[in-house]
N, CA, C and O of each residue as an XYZ file, in Angstrom:
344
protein
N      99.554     85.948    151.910
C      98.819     86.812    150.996
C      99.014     86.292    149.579
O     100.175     86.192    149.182
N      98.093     85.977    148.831
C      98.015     85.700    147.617
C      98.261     86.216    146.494
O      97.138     86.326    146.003
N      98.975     86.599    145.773
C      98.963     88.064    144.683
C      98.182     87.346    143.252
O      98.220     86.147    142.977
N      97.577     88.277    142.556
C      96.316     87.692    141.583
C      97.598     88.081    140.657
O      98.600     88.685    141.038
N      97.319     87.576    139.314
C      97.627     88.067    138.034
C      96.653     88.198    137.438
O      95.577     87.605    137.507
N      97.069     89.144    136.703
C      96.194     89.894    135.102
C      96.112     88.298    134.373
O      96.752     87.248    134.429
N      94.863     88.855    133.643
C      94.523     87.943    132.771
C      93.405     88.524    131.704
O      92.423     89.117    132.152
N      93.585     88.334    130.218
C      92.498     88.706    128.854
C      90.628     87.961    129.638
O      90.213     86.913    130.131
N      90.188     89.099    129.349
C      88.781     88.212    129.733
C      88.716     87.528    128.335
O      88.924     86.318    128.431
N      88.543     87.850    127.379
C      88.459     87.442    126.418
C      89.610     86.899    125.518
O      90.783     87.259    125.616
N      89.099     85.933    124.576
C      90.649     85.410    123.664
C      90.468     86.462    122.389
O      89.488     87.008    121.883
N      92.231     86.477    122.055
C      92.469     87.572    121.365
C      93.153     86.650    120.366
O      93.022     85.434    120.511
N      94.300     87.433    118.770
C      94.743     86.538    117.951
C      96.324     87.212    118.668
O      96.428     88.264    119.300
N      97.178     86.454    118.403
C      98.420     86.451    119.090
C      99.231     87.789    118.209
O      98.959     87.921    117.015
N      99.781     88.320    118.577
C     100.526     89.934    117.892
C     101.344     89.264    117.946
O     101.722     88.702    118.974
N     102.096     89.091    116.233
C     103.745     88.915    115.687
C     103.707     87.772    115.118
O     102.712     87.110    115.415
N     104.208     87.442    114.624
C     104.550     86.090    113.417
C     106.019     85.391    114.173
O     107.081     85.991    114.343
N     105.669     83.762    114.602
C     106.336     83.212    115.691
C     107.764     82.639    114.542
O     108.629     81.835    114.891
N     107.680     83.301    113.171
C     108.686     82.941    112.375
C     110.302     83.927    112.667
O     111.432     83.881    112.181
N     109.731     84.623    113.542
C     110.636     85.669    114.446
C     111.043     85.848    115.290
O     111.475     86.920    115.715
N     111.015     84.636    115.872
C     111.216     84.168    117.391
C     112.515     83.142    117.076
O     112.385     82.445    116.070
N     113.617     83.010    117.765
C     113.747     84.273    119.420
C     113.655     85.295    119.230
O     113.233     85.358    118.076
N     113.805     86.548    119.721
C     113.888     87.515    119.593
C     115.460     88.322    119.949
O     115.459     89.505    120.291
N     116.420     87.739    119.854
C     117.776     88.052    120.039
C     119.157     88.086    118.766
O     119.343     87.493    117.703
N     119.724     88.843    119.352
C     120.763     89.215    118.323
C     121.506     88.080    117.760
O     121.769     87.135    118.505
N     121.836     88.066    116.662
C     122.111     86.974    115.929
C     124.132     86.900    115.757
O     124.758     87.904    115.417
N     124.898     85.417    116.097
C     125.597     85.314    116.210
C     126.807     85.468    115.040
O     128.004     85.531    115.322
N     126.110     85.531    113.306
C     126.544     86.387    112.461
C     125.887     87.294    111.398
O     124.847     87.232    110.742
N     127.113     88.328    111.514
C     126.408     89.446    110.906
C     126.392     89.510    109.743
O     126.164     90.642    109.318
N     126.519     88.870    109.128
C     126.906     88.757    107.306
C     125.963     87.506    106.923
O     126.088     86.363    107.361
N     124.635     88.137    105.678
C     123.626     87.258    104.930
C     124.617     86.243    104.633
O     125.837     86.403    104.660
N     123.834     84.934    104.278
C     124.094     83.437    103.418
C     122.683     83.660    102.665
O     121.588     84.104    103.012
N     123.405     82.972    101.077
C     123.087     82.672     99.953
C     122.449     81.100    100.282
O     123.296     80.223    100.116
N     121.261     80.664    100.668
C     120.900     79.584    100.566
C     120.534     78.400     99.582
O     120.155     77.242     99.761
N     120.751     79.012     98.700
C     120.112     78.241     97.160
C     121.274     78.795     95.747
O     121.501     80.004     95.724
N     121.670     78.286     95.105
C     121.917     78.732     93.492
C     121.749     78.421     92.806
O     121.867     77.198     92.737
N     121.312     79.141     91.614
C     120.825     78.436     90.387
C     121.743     77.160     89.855
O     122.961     77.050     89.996
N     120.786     76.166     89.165
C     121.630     75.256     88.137
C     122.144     75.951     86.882
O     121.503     76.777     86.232
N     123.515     75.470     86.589
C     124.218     75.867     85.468
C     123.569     75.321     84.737
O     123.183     74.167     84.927
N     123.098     76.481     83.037
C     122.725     75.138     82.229
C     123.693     75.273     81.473
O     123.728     74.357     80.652
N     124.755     76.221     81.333
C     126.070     75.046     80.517
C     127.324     74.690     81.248
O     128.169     75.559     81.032
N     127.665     73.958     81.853
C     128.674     73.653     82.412
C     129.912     74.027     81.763
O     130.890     74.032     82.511
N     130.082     74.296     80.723
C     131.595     74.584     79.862
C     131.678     75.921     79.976
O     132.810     76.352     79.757
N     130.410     77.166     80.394
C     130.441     78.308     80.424
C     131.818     78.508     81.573
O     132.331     77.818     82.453
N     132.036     79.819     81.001
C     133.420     80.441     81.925
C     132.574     80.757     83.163
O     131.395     81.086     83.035
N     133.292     80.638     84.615
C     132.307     81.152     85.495
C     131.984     82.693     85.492
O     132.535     83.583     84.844
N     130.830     82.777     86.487
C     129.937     84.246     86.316
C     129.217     84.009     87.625
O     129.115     82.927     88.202
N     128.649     85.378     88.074
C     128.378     85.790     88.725
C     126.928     85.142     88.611
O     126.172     85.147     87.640
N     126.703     84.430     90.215
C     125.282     83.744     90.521
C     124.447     84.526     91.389
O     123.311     84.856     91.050
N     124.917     84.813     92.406
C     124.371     85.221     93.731
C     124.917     86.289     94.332
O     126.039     86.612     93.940
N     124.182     87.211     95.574
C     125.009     88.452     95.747
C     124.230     88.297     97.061
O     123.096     87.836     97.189
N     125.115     88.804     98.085
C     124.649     89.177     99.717
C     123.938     90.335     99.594
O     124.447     91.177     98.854
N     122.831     90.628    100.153
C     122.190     92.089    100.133
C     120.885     92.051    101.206
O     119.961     91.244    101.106
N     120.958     92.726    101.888
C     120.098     93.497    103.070
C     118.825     93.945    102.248
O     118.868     94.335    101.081
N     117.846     93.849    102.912
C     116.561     94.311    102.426
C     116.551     96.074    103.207
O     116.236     96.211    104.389
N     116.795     96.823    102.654
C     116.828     97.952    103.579
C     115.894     99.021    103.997
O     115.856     99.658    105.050
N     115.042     99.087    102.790
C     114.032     99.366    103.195
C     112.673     99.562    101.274
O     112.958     99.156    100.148
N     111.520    100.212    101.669
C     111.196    100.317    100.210
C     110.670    101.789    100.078
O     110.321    102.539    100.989
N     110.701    102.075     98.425
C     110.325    103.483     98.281
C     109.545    103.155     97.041
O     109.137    102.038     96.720
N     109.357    104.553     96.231
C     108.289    104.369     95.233
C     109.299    105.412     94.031
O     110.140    106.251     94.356
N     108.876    105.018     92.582
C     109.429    105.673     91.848
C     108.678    105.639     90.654
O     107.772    104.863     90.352
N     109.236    106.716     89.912
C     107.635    107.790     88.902
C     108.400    106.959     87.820
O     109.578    106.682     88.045
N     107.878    106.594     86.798
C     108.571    105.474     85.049
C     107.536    105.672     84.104
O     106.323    105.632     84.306
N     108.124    105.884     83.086
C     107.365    105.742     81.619
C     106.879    104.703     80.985
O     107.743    103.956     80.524
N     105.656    104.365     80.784
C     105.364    102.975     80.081
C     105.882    103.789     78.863
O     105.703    104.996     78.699
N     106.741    102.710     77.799
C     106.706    102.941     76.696
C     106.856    101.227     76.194
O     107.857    100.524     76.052
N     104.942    100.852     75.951
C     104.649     99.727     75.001
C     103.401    100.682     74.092
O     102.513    101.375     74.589
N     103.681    100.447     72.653
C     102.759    100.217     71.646
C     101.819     99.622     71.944
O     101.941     98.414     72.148
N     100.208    100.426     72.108
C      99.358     99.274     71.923
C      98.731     99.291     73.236
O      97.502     99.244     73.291
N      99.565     99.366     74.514
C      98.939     99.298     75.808
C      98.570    100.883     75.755
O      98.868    101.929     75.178
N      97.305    100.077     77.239
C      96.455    102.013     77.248
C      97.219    102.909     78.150
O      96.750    104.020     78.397
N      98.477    102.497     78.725
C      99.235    103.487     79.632
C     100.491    103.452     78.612
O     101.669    103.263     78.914
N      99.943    103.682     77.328
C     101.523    103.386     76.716
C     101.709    105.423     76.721
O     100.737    106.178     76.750
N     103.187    105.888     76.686
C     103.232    108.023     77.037
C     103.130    107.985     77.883
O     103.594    109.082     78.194
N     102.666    107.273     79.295
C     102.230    107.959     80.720
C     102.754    107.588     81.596
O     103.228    106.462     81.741
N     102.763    108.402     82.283
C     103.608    107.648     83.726
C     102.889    107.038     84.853
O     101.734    107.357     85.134
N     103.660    106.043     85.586
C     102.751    105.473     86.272
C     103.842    105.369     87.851
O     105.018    105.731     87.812
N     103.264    104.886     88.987
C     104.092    104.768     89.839
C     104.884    103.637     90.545
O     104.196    103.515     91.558
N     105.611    102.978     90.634
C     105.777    101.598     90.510
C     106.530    101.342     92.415
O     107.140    102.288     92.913
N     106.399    100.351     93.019
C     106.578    100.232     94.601
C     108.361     99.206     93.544
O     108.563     98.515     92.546
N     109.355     99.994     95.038
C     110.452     99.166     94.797
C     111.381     98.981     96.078
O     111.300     99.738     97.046
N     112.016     98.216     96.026
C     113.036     97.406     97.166
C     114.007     98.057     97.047
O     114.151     98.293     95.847
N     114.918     98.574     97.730
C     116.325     98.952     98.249
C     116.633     98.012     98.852
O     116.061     97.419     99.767
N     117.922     97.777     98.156
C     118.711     96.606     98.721
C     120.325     97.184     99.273
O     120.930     98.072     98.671
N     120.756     96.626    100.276
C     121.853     97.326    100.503
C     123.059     95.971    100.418
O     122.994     94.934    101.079
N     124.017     96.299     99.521
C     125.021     95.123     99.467
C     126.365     96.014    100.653
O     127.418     95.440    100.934
């Protein structure tokens, strides 16, 4: 006896971005800093370059333009922002 498989009659576009693949738990749990800026003075005392932080999720928050001159200058406007979790 033969068993059929399912199959799309038609072609479709593929669901998910293959930049996410595998799809399995990852062997560490703590971000890397891949890049840091160039010093531009080397004689500077050291300081703080880079910071580990989770993208955690995003929300929205109400702010005052205050520029002279612009037409939302007194008003509030709503601005999209990142939560980051260190």
């Amino acid at each position: 006896k033969k068993v059929k498989m399912s199959h799309r009659k038609f072609e479709a576009p593929r669901h998910g971005n293959l930049g996410f693949l595998p799809k399995k738990r990852t062997k560490h749990h703590s971000g890397r800093i891949r890049s840091f800026p160039k010093d531009a003075d080397a004689s500077a005392p050291p300081h703080l370059t880079a910071f580990r932080a989770y993208k955690a999720g995003m929300t929205h928050v109400v702010r005052g333009v205050d520029r002279p001159g612009a037409l939302m200058h007194k008003r509030e406007v709503v601005d999209a922002v990142t939560v980051l979790e260190t």
